[in-house]
BASEGU-988054 format. One line per field, with one value per residue: residue number from 1; x, y, z of N, C-alpha, C in turn. Coordinates in steps of 0.02 Angstrom, whole numbers, plus 50000, padded with zeros to 5 digits. Each point is the difference from the previous one (the first is absolute). Layout:
BASEGU-988054
num: c(NUM; ...)
n_x: c(X; ...)
n_y: c(Y; ...)
n_z: c(Z; ...)
ca_x: c(X; ...)
ca_y: c(Y; ...)
ca_z: c(Z; ...)
c_x: c(X; ...)
c_y: c(Y; ...)
c_z: c(Z; ...)
This chain:
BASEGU-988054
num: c(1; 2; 3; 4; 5; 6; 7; 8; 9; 10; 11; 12; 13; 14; 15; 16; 17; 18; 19; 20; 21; 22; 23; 24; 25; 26; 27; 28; 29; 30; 31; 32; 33; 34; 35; 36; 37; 38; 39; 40; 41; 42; 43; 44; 45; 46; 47; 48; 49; 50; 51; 52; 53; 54; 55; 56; 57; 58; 59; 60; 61; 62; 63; 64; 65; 66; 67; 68; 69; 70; 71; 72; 73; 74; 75; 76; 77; 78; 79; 80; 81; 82; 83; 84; 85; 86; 87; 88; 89; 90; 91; 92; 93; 94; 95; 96; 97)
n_x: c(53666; 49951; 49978; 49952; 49947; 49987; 49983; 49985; 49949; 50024; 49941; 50017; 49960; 50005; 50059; 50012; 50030; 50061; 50001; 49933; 50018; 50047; 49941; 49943; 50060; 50035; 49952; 49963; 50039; 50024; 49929; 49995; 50053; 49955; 49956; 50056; 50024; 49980; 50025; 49983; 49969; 50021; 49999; 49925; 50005; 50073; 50000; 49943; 49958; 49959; 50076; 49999; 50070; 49975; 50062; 49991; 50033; 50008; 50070; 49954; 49983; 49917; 49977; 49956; 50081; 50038; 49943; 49988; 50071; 50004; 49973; 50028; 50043; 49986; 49993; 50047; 50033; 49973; 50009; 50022; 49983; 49980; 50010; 50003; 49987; 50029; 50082; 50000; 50056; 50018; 50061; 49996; 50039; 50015; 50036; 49979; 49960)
n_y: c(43831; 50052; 50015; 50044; 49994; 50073; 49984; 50063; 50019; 50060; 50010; 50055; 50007; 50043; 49977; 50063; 49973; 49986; 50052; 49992; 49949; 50038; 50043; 49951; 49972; 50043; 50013; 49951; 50001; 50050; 50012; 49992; 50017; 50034; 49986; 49980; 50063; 50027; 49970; 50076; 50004; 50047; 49926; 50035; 49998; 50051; 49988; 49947; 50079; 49957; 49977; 49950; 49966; 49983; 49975; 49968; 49984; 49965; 49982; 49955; 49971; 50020; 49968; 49971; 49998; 49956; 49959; 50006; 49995; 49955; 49944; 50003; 49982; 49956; 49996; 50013; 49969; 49927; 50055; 50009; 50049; 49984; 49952; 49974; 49929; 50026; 49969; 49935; 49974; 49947; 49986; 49928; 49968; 49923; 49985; 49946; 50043)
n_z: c(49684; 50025; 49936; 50012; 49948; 49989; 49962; 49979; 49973; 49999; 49985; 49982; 50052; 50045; 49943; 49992; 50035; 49988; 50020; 49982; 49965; 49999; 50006; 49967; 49962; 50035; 50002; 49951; 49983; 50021; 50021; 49930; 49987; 49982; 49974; 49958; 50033; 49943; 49958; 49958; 49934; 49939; 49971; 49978; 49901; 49992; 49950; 50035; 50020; 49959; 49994; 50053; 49999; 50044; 50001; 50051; 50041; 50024; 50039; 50012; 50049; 49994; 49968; 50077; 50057; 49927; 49995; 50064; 49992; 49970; 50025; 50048; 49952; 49974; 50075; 50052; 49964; 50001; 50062; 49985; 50005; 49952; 50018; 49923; 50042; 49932; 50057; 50047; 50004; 50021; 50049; 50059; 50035; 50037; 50057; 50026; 49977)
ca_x: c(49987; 49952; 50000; 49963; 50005; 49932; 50014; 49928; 49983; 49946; 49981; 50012; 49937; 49992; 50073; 50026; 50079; 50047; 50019; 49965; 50010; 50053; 49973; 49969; 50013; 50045; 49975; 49984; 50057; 50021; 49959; 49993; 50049; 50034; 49927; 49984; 50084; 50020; 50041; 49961; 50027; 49956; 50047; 50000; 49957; 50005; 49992; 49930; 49989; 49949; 50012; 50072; 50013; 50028; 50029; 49992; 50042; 50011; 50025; 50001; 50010; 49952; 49949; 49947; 50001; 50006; 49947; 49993; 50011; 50004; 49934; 49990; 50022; 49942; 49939; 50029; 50010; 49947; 49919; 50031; 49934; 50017; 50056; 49990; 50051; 49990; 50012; 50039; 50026; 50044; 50039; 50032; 50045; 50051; 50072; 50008; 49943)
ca_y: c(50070; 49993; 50054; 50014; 50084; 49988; 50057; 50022; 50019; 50056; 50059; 50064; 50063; 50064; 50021; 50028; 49992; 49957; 50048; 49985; 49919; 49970; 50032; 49939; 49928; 50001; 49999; 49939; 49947; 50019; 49979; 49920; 49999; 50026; 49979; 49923; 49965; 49976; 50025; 50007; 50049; 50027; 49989; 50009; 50040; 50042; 50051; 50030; 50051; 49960; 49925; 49974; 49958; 49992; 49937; 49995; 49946; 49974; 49944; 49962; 49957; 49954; 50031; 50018; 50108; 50031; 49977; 50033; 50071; 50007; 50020; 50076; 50078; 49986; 50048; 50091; 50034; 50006; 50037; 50068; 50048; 50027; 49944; 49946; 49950; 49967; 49926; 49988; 49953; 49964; 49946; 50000; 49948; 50005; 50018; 49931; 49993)
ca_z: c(49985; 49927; 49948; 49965; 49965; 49988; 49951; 49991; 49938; 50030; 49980; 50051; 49976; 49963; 49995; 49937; 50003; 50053; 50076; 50034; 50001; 50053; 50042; 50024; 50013; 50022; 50083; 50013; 50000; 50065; 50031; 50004; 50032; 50109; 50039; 49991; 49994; 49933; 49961; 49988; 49950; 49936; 49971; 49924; 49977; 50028; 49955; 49984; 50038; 50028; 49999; 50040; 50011; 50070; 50020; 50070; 50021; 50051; 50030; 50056; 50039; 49974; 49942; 50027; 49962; 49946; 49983; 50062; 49975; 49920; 50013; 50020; 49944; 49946; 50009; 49995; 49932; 49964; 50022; 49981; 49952; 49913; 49966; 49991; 49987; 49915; 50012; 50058; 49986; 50065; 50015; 50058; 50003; 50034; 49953; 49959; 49933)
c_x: c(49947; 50010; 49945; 49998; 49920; 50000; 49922; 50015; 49945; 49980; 49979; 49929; 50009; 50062; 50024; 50082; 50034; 50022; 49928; 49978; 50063; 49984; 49972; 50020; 50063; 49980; 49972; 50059; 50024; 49959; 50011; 50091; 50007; 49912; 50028; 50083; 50019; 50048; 49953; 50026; 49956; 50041; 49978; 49959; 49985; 49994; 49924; 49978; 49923; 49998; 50060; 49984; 50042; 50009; 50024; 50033; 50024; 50021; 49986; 50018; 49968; 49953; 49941; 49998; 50005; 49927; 49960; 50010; 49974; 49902; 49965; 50039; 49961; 49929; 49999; 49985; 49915; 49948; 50053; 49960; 50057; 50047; 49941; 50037; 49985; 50010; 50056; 50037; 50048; 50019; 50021; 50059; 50066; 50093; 50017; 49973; 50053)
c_y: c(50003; 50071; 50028; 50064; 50005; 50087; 50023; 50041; 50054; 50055; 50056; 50065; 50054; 50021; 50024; 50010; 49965; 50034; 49986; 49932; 49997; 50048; 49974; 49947; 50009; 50003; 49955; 49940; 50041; 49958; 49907; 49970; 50001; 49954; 49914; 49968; 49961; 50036; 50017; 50046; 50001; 49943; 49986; 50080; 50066; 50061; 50017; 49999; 49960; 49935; 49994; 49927; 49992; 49930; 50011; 49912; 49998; 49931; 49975; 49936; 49935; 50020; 50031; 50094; 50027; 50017; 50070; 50093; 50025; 50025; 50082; 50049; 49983; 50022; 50061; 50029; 50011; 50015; 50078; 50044; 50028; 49970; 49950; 49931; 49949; 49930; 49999; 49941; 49991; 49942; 50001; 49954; 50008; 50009; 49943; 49990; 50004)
c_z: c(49945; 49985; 49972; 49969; 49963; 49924; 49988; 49932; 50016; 49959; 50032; 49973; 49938; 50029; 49939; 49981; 50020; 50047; 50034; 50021; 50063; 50060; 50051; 50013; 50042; 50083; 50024; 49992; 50047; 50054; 50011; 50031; 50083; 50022; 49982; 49985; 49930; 49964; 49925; 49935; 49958; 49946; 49922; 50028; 50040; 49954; 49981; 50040; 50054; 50027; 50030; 50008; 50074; 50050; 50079; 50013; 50088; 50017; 50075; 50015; 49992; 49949; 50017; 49986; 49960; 49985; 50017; 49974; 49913; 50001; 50036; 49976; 49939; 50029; 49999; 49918; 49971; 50030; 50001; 49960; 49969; 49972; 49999; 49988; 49951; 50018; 50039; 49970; 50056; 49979; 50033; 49974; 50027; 49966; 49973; 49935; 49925)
């Protein structure tokens, strides 16, 4: 069984609130959920209105897909207009690790 997870560090345009930060970021983790079968969330930095912290994970079979998927939601995210991606950090590894 492998494990992967992939966390981003995002800065958000021309956002003047947190009702308008979960305006935006709530349709794209919707999106990225149902377009890449991940398990997907807001898991820092929810209290500032320009800035999220967003962690994405998935369990397979072989690493080729972890690989595979982690890569096309790290694309998805980072050609998105008006989000900028500050940093991507990942780790794959199996259940033996």
């Amino acid at each position: 069984m492998w494990i992967g997870w992939i966390e981003f560090d995002l800065l958000f345009g021309d956002i003047h609130s947190l009702k308008e930060k979960r305006s935006v970021l709530r349709p794209i983790l919707a999106e990225i959920r149902k377009r890449f079968d991940v398990s997907i969330a807001e898991v820092d930095l929810q209290d500032l209105h320009r800035r999220a912290a967003v962690g994405a994970g998935l369990v397979a079979a072989d690493r080729a897909h972890i690989v595979e998927v982690l890569d096309a939601v790290e694309n998805y995210v980072a050609y998105r207009p008006g989000i900028d991606m500050l940093s991507a950090r990942r780790r794959v590894f199996t259940s033996d690790d």
